[in-house]
Rosetta silent file (secondary structure, phi, psi, omega in degrees, C-alpha in Angstrom):
SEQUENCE: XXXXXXXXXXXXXXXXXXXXXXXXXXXXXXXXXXXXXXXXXXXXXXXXXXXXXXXXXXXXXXXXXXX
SCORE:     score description
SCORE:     0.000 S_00000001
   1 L     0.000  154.067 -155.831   73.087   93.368  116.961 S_00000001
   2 L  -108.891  139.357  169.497   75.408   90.648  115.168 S_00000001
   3 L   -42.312  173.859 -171.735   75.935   91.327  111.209 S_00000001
   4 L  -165.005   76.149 -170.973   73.732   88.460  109.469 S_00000001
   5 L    -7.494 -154.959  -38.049   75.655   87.013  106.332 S_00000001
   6 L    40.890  -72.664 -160.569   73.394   87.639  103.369 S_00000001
   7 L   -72.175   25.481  162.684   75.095   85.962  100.970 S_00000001
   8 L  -134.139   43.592 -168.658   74.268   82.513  102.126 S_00000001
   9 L   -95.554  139.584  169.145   71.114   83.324  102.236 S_00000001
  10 L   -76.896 -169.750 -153.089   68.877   81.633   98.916 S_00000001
  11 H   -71.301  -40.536 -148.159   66.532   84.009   96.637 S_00000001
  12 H   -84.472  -66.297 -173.728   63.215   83.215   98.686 S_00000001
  13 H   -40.424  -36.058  150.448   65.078   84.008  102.041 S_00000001
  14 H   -34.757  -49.770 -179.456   66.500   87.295  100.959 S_00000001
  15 H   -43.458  -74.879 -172.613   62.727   87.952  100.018 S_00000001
  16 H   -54.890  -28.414  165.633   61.677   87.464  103.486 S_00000001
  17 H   -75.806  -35.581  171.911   64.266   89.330  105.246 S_00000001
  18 H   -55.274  -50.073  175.855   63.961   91.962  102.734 S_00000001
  19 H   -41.105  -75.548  163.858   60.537   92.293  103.863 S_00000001
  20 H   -23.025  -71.452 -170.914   61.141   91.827  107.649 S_00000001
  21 H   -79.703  -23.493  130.631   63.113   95.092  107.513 S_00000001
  22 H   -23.265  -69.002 -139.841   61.040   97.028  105.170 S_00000001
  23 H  -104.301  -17.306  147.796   58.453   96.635  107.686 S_00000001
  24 H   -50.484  -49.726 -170.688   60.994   97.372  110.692 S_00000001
  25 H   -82.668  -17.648  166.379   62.337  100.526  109.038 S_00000001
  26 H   -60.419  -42.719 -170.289   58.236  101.441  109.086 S_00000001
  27 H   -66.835  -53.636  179.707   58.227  100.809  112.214 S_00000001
  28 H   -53.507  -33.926  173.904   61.417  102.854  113.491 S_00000001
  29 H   -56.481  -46.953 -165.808   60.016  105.862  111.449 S_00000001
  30 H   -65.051  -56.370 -170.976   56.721  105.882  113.260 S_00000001
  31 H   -42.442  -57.512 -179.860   58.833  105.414  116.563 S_00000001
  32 H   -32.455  -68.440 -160.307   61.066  108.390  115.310 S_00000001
  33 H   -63.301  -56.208 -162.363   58.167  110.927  113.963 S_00000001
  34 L  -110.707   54.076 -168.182   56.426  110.343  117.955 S_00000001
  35 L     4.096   50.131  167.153   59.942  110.487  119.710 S_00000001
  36 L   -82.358    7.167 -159.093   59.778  106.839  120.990 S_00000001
  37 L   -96.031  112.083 -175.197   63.003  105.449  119.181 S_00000001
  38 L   -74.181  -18.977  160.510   65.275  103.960  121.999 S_00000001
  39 L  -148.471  109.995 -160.387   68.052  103.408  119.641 S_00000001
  40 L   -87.471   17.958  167.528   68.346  105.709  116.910 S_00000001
  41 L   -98.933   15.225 -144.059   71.156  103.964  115.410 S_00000001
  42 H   -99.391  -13.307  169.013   69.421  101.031  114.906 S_00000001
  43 H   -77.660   -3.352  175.579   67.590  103.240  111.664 S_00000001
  44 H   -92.973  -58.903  163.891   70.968  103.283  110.339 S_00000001
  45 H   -34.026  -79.019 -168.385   71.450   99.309  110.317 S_00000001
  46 H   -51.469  -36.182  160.276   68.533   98.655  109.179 S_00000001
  47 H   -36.536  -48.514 -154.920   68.904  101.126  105.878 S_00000001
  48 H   -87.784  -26.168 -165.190   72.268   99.912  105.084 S_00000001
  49 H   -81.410  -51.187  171.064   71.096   96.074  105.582 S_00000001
  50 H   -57.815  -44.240  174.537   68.446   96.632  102.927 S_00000001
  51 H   -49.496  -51.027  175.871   70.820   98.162  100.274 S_00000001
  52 H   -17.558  -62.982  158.669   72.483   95.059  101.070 S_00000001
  53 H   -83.086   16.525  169.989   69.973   92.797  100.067 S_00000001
  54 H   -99.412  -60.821  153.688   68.961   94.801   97.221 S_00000001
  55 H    12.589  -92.948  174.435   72.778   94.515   96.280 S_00000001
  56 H   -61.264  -30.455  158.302   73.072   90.962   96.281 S_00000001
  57 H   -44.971  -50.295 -163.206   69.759   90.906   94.164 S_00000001
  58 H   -72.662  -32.359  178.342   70.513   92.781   91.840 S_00000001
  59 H   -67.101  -72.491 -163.463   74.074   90.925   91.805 S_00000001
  60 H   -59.528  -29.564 -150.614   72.119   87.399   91.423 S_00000001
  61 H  -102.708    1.034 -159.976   69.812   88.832   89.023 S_00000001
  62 H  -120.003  -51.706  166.576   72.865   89.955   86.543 S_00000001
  63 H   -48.429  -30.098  174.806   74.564   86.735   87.072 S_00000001
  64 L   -73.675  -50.637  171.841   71.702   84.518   85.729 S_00000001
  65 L   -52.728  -30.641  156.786   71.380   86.655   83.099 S_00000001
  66 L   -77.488  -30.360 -175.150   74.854   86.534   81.927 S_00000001
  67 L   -85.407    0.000    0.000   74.865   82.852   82.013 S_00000001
C-alpha cells in the first residue's frame, strides 16, 4: 500500500483518517484473535500510521499554542 502524506492533510482530515484506521486496526485485531488476517503486516502499517497522525497533532497543537 502507497505511504499517504499526512502532512498536507488539514486538522478535520487528519480527524477522519485518524478514525478510518482506529476502526481498521479493530478490525485487523478481530481478524487476528479468529486467525483470518491475510496480511499480518498490514497491523504494523496501520499502528505506525496512527502514531503518525497523533504526531503531527500533537505537533499542530504545540505550534498554535506557541504562536
Amino acid at each position: 500500500m502507497a505511504k499517504i502524506d499526512y502532512n498536507g492533510q488539514s486538522d478535520d482530515q487528519l480527524s477522519e483518517s485518524l478514525g478510518n484506521l482506529k476502526r481498521e486496526q479493530f478490525n485487523l485485531r478481530f481478524q487476528a484473535a479468529t486467525s483470518q488476517l491475510e496480511k499480518p503486516s498490514r497491523v504494523r502499517e496501520v499502528r505506525k500510521d496512527i502514531a503518525r497522525i497523533k504526531t503531527l497533532q500533537t505537533q499542530r497543537t504545540a505550534a498554535a499554542v506557541a504562536k
